[in-house]
C-alpha positions in Angstrom: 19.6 -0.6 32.2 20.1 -4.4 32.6 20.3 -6.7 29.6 16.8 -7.7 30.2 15.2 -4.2 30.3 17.6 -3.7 26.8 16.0 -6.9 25.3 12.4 -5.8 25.8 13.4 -2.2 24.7 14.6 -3.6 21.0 11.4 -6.2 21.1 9.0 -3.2 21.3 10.7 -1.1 19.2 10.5 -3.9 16.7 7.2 -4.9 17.0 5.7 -3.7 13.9 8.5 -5.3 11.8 7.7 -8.7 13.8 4.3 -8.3 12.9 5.0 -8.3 9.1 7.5 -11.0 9.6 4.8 -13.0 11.4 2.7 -12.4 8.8 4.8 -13.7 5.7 5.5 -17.0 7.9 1.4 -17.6 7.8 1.0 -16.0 4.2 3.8 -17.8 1.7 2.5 -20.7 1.2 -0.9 -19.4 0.3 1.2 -17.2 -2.1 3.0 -19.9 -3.8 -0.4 -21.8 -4.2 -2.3 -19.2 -5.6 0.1 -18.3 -8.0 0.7 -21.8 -8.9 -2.8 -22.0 -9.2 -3.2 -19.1 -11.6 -0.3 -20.4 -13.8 -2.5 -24.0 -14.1 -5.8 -22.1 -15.0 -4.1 -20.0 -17.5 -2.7 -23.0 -19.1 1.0 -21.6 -19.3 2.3 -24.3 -16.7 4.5 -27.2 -18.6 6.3 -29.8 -17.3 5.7 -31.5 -14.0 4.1 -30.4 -11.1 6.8 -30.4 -8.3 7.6 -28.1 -5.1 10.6 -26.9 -7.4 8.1 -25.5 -10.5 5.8 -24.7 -7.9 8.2 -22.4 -6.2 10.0 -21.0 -10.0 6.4 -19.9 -11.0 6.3 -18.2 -7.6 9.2 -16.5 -7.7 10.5 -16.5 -11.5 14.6 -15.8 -11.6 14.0 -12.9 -14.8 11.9 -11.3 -12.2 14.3 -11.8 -8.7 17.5 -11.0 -10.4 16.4 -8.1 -12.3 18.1 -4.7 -10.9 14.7 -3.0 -10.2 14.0 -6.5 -7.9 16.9 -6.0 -6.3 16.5 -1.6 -5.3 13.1 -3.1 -4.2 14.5 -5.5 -1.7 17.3 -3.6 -0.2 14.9 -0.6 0.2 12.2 -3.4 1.6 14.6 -4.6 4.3 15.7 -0.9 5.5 11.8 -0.2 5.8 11.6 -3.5 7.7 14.5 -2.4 9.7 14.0 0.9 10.5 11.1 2.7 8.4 8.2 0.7 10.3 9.3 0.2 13.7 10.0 4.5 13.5 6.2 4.4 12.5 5.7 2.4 15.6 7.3 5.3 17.8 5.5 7.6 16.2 2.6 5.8 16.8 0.7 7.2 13.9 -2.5 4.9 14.3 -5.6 5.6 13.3 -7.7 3.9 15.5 -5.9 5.9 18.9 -6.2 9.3 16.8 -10.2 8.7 16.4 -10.7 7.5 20.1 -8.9 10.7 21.3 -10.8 13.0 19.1 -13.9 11.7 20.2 -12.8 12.3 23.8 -11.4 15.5 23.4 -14.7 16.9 21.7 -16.6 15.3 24.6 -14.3 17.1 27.2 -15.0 20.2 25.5 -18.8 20.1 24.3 -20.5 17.4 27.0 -21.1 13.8 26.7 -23.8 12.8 24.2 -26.9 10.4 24.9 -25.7 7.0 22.6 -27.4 7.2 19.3 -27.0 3.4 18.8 -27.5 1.1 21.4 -27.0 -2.3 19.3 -23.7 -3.6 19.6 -23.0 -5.0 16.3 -25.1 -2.2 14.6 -22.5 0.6 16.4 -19.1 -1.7 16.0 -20.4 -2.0 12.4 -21.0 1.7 11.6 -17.9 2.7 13.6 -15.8 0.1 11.1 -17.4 1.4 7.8 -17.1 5.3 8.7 -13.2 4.2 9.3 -12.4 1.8 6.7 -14.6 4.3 4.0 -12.9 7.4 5.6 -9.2 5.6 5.6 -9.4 4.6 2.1 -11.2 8.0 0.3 -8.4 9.7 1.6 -5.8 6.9 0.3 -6.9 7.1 -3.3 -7.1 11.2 -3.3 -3.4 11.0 -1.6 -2.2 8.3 -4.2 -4.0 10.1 -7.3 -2.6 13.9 -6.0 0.9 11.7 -6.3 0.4 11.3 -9.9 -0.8 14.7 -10.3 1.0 17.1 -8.2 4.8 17.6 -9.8 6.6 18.2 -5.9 4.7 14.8 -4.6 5.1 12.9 -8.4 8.8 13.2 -7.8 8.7 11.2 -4.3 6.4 9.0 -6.1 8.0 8.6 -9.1 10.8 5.8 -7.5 7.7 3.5 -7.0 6.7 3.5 -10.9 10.6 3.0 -12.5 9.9 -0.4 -11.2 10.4 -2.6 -14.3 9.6 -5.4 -12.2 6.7 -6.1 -9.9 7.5 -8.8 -7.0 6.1 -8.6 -3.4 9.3 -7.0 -2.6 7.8 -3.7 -5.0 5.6 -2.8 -2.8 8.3 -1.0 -0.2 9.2 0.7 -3.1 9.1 4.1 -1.5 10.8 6.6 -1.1 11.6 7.4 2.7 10.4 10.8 2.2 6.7 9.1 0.8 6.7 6.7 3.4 7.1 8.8 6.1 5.0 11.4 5.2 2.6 10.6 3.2 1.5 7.1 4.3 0.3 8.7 7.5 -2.4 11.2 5.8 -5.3 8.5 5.9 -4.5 7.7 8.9 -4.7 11.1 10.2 -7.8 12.2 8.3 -9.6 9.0 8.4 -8.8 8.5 12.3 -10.3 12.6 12.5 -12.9 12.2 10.4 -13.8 9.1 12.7 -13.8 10.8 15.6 -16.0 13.8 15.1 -18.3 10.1 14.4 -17.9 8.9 17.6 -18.8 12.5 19.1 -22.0 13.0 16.9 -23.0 9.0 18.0 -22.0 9.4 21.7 -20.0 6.2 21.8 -16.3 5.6 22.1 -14.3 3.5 20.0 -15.8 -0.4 21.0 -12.9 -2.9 20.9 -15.0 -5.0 18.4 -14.5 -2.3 16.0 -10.3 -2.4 16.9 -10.7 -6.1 16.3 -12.6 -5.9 13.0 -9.9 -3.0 11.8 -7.0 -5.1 12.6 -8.6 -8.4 10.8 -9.2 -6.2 8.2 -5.8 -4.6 7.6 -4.1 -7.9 7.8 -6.0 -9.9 5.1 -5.5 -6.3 3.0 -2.0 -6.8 3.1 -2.0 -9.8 1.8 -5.0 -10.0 -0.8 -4.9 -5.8 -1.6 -1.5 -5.1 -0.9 1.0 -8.2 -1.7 -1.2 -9.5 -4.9 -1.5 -6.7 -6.3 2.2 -6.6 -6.2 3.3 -10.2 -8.5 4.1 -10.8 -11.9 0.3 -12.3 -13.2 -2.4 -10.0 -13.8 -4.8 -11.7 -11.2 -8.0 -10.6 -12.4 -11.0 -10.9 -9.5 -14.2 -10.9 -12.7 -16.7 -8.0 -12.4 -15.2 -7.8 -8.5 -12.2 -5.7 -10.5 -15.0 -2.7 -10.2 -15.3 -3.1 -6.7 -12.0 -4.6 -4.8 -8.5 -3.4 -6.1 -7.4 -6.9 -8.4 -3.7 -7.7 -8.9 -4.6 -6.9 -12.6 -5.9 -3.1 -12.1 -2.9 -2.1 -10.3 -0.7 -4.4 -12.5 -2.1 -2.0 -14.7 -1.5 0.9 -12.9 2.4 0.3 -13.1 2.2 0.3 -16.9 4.3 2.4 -18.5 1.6 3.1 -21.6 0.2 6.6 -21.7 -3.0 5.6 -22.0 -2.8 4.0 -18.4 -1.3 6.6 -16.5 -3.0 7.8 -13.7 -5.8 5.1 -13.9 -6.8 2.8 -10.7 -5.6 5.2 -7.8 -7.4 3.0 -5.5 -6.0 1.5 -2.5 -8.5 -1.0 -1.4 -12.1 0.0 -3.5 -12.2 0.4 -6.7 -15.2 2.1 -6.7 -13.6 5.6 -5.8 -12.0 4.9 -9.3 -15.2 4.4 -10.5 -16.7 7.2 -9.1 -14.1 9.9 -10.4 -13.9 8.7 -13.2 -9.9 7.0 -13.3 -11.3 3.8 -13.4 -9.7 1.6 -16.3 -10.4 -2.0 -17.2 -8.1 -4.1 -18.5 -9.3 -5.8 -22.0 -8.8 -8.6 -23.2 -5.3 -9.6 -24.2 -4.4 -6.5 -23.7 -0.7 -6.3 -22.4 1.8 -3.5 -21.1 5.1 -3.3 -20.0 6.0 -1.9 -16.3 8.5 1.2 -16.0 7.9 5.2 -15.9 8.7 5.8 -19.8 10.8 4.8 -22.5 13.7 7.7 -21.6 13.9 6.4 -18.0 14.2 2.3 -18.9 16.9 -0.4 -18.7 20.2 1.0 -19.0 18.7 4.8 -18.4 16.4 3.8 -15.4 17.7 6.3 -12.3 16.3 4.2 -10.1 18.4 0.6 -11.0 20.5 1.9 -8.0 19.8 2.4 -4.2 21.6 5.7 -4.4 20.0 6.6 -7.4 16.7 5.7 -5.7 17.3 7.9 -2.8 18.7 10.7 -4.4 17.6 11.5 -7.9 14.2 12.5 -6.8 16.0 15.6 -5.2 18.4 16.3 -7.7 15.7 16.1 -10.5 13.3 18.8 -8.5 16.3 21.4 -7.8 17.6 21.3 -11.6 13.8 21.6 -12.9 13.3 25.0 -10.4 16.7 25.9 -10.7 16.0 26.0 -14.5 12.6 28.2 -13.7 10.8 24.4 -15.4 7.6 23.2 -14.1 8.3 19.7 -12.8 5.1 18.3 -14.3 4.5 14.6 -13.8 
């Protein structure tokens, strides 16, 4: 293998973490400004408006230096350097996993006369069966996380954030991120493809270019956002669109807020089994599992602790004939 061949081996393999690289260089400043923005409305900003409060209302130092911030980065970079480009070989993708279903059931059963022949019509119904699919499957996944006591404990590392920074959200513990992040795509890819059967049309690469727009101003307004320090509220969209507020809410470590807002983009699957919860107002809440497992007792303050106390917890609770509930 020459130099050359190795170089474009490590690019590709990569790739994916490239991708998320490229997109922070596109998406920090809009994060700085927004946030900046929300700090003016709210009327908490003092002082002068400079790129150095801009950038310490962005990223506050109570928040960054906190131990939970810091698990959350280290854990973030090892994701970024090996968790998403192993994804990548894997190739777990949704889209490729619907186009070959639809082909395998049209080796086996016969071609199909198209059902649609309009082009935006079929890329548009091909887009909604995967995005709805995709995303049902996300919230029943995330809420069977909260509720099943074997999947709460590889959960469980994301919610002893006391924190919540971009950075949280590679919270996860390899064992989640590896096997459970693929599920939508599995099902949701499936699901699409017995579609694309039943409609006698493959996948149309409008529909991969609507996906991937999709999925990358998710990560940024869904995924990152709901991730920061402000309870971002989006108005009545809250019961539509996952707002930084409901799953700033859903980190709470209140009773009365756990296992609300499951959703992972809508909302309205909250809404529709009935684990919706809407913030009132001035209501407040502090991040963290419980009061036994915060500050000083937090398990997860550590990167070993984050790795391995999930384990350790399960063995001693069926070692001890307990029920791990969550």
């Amino acid at each position: 293998m020459t130099i050359h061949q190795l170089w474009e081996s490590i690019v590709a393999f990569y790739e994916p973490t490239l991708e998320i690289i490229s997109l922070w260089a596109f998406g920090l400043p809009l994060f700085v400004t927004v946030i900046a923005v929300m700090f003016i409305l709210s009327q908490k900003w003092q002082g002068p408006l400079t790129l150095r409060s801009l950038t310490n209302a962005a990223f506050p130092k109570e928040q960054y230096d906190h131990p939970s911030s810091r698990v959350d980065r280290w854990n973030g970079i090892i994701l970024l350097m090996l968790g998403f480009p192993l994804v990548g070989v894997i190739a777990i993708n949704g889209i490729a996993i619907a186009d070959n279903v639809g082909a395998y059931l049209t080796t086996e059963f016969g071609a199909r006369d198209p059902v649609i022949t309009s082009t935006w019509l079929l890329v548009s119904v091909q887009f909604l069966v995967y995005f709805l699919s995709v995303d049902f499957v996300g919230y029943w996944v995330h809420r069977w996380c909260h509720t099943n006591a074997l999947l709460w404990h590889l959960h469980k590392p994301h919610h002893t954030a006391e924190t919540l920074t971009p950075w949280t959200l590679f919270r996860q513990h390899p064992i989640e991120f590896f096997g459970l992040n693929i599920i939508p795509a599995i099902c949701g890819g499936a699901f699409t493809g017995l579609v694309l059967f039943a409609t006698g049309s493959p996948i149309h690469p409008g529909t991969v270019a609507a996906v991937t727009t999709t999925a990358y101003i998710a990560f940024f307004v869904i995924d990152v956002f709901s991730h920061v320090h402000l309870p971002i509220s989006y108005g009545w969209l809250n019961r539509i669109v996952l707002a930084p507020v409901m799953h700033n809410l859903h980190h709470s470590m209140e009773p009365h807020h756990w296992d609300k807002n499951n959703a992972v983009v809508l909302t309205l699957w909250d809404w529709m089994f009935g684990t919706l919860y809407l913030p009132k107002k001035g209501e407040s809440w502090r991040w963290g599992c419980n009061d036994e497992e915060y500050g000083a007792n937090n398990p997860h303050n550590t990167l070993k602790g984050f790795y391995i106390d999930p384990f350790i917890t399960l063995w001693r609770h069926l070692k001890e004939g307990k029920s791990p509930n969550p």
